[in-house]
C-alpha positions in Angstrom: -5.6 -16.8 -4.5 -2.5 -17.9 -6.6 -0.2 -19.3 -4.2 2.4 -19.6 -6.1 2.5 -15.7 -6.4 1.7 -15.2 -2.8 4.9 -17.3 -2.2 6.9 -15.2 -4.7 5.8 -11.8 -2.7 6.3 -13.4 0.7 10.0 -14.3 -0.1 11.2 -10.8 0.4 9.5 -7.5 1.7 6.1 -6.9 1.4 3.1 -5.0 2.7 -0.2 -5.7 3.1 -3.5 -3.6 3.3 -6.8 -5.1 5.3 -9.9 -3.1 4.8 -12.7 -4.3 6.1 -16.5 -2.6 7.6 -16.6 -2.6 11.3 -19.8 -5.0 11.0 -19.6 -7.9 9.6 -22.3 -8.5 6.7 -22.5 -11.6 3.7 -23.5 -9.5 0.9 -22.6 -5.9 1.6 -22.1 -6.4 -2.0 -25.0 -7.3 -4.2 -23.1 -9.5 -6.8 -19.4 -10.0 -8.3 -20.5 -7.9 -11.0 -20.6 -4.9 -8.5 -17.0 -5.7 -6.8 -15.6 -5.5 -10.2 -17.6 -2.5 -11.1 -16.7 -1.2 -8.0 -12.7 -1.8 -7.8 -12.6 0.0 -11.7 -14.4 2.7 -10.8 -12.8 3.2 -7.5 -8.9 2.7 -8.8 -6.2 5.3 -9.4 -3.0 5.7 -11.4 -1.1 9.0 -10.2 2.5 6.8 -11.2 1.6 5.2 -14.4 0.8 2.3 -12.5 -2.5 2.0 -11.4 -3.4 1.0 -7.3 -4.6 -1.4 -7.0 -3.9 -2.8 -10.3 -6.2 -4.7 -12.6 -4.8 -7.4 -15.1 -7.9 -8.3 -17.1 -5.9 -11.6 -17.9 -6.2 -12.4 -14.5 -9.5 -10.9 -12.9 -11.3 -13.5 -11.6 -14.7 -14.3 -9.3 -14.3 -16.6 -6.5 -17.6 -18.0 -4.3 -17.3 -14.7 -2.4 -14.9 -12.0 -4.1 -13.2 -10.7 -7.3 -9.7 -11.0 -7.6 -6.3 -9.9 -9.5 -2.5 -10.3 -9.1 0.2 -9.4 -11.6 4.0 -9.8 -12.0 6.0 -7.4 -13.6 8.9 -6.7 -13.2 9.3 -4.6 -9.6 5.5 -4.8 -9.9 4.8 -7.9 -7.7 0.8 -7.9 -6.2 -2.5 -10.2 -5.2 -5.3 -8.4 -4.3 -9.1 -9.5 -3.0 -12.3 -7.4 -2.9 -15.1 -9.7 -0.8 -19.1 -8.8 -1.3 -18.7 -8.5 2.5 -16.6 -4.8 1.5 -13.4 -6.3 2.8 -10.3 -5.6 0.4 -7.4 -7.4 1.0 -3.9 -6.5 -0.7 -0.8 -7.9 -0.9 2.3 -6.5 -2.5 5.9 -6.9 -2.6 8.4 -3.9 -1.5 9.4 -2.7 -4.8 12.4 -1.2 -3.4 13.8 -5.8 -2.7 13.3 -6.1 -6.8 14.8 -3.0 -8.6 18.3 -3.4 -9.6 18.5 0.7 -9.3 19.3 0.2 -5.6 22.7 -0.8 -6.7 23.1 2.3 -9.1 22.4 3.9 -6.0 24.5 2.3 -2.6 26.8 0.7 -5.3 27.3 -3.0 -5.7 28.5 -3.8 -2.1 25.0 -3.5 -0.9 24.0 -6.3 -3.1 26.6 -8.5 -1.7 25.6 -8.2 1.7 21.8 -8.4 1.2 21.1 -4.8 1.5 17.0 -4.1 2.3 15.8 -0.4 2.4 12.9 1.1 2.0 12.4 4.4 -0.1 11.3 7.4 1.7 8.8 9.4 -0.8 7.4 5.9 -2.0 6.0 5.1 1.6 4.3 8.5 1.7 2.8 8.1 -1.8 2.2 4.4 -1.8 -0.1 5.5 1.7 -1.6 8.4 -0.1 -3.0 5.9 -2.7 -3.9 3.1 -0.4 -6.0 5.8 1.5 -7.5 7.8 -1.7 -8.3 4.5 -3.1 -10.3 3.3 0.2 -12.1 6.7 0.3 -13.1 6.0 -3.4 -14.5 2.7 -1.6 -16.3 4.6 0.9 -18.5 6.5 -1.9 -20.0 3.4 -2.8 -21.7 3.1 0.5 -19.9 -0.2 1.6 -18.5 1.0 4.9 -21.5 2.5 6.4 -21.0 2.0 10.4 -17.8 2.9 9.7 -14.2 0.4 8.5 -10.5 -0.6 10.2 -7.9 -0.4 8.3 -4.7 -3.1 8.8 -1.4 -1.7 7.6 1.4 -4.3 7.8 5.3 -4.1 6.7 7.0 -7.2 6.7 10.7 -8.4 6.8 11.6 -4.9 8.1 14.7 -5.7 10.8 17.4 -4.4 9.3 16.1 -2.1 6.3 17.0 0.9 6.5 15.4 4.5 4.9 16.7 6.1 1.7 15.7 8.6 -1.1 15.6 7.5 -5.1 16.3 10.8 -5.5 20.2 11.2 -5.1 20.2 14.9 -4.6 18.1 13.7 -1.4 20.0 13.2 1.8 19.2 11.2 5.5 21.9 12.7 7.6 21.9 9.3 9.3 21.0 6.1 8.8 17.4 5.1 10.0 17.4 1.5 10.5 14.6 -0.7 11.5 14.8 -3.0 14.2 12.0 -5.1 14.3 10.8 -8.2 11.8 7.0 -6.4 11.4 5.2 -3.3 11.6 1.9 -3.2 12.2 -1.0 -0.6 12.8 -5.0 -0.9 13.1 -7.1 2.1 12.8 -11.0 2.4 13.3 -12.6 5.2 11.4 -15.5 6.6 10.3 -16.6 7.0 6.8 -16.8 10.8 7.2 -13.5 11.3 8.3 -12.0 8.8 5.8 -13.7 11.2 2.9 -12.5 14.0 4.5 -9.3 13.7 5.5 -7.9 10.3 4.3 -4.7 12.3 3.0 -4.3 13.1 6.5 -4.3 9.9 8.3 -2.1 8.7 5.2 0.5 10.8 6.9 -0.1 10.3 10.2 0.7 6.5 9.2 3.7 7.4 7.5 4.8 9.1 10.3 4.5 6.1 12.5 6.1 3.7 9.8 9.3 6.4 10.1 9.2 6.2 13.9 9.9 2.5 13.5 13.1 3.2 11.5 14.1 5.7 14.2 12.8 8.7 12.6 10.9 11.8 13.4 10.1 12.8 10.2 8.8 16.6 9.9 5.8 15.5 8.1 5.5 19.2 6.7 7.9 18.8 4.2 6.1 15.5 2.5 2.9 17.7 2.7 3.9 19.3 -0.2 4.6 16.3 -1.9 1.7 14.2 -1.2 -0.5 17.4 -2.6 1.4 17.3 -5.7 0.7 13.7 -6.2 -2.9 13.8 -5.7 -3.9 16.7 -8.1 -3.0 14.3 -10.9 -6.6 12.8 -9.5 -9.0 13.1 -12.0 
């Protein structure tokens, strides 16, 4: 794993995705030809950029696992798929490296270190996490069933907001804690069935920790429009 780009994503806020079966085994995964095969048959790009993403400059095998990072612009990621089926994904906030924030809150928010984290982007950013992991699932690499790890890092203090300026919090939701973090066991069945579901369900609980109860109805919608660009 580059460290040198782990360091770069760590510096600000980031996330980071753990996927792994619920029993342990070596070689899940025949061969690193089949976790490559596997990660490009199993990725999406709903956004124009693809989750996760590949950068064939920089897809490597290790003893154990494929790998690939990249770092463009806003686009700041490391990501791990072991033959054991774990995946393992790092990835900077977007929001901490896009000088559109100050187009947005104005240039005072620079000057005083302002961290927020958009409001649609956490509902689709979930939405592929989960879609991509079912993907995995089809592949027959979580049979027993899989936890998923959802962590949020250098959150106290970042507060909620749309791109969208026409978009409005009546309040500010602020966070108030350094990390969040959620574990979820599930089985492969529900995963394929309903992973759009427990996407929101986890965005949900990411808004409770700014303060929010979000009526998740209204990013229904949303989330549905997003993932009929699936193909």
């Amino acid at each position: 794993m580059s460290e040198a780009l782990l360091h770069k994503i760590h510096s600000k806020g980031y996330w980071r995705i753990l996927v792994r079966p619920i029993e342990y085994r070596e070689k899940r995964i025949a061969s690193l030809k089949e976790c490559r095969d596997i990660v490009s048959s199993s990725l999406l790009s709903l956004r124009g950029w693809d989750y996760p993403h590949i950068d064939h400059k920089d897809f490597t095998n290790g003893q154990n696992y494929v790998s690939s990072g990249c770092d463009f612009m806003c686009h700041i990621e490391h990501w791990r798929l072991y033959q054991s089926g774990q995946f393992i994904h790092h990835f900077a906030m977007e929001e901490d490296w896009q000088s559109q924030v100050e187009s947005i809150f104005g240039e005072k928010y620079n000057d005083i270190g302002f961290k927020g984290l958009e409001v649609i982007s956490i509902v689709y950013r979930l939405s592929e996490i989960l879609e991509f992991t079912s993907r995995l699932a089809t592949k027959n690499i979580f049979n027993g069933g899989l936890d998923i790890h959802v962590q949020l890092h250098d959150t106290q203090d970042r507060r909620l907001f749309f791109w969208d300026k026409r978009r409005h919090l009546f309040q500010e939701y602020v966070c108030k804690i350094p990390q969040i973090e959620f574990k979820q066991r599930i089985s492969e069945q529900e995963l394929i069935g309903n992973g759009s579901e427990v996407a929101l369900k986890l965005a949900y609980d990411i808004f409770e920790r700014f303060n929010w109860n979000a009526p998740l109805e209204i990013f229904r919608n949303e989330q549905r429009e997003l993932l009929r660009r699936l193909v």
